[in-house]
N, C-alpha and C positions, 0 to 999 in steps of 0.2 A: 276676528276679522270682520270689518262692514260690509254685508252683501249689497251690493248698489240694485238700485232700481233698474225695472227695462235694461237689463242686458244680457237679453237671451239670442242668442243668434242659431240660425239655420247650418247645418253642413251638407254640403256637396260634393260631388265628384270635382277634383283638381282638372282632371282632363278625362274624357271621357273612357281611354282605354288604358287609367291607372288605379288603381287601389287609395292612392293619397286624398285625403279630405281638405277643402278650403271652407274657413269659415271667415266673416268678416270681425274687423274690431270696432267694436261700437267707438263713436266718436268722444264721449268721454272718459274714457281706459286710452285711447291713443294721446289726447291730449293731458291727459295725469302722468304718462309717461313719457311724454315728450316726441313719441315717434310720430312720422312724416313720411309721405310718400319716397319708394324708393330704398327706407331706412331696412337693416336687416337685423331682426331679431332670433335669438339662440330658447328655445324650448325644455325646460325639463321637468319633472311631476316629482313630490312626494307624495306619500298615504301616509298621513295623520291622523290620530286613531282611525276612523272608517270611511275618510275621506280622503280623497285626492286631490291636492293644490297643485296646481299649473303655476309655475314659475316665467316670466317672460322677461327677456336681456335683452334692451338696447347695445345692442352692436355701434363698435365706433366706426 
């Protein structure tokens, strides 16, 4: 897998009195996938041997 350059992003509180984290998508991982403001994308993780891959679905 090609780790890409600079694309480390910060996480935050979604809203202040939730548990949920928002983090930004650096702009070229949105545009290698195509997604756009608005677009809704589905989340899921494997662990491979001792790492965990983030899986990201453009929603139609």
């Amino acid at each position: 897998m090609a780790r890409l350059e600079n694309s480390e992003t910060i996480l935050t509180l979604a809203v202040s009195n939730s548990q949920s984290l928002r983090t930004t998508v650096p702009i070229h991982i949105a545009k290698k996938l195509g997604l756009e403001k608005g677009d809704h994308v589905e989340w899921d993780i494997d662990k491979v041997n001792s790492q965990w891959i983030a899986k990201i679905i453009k929603k139609k």
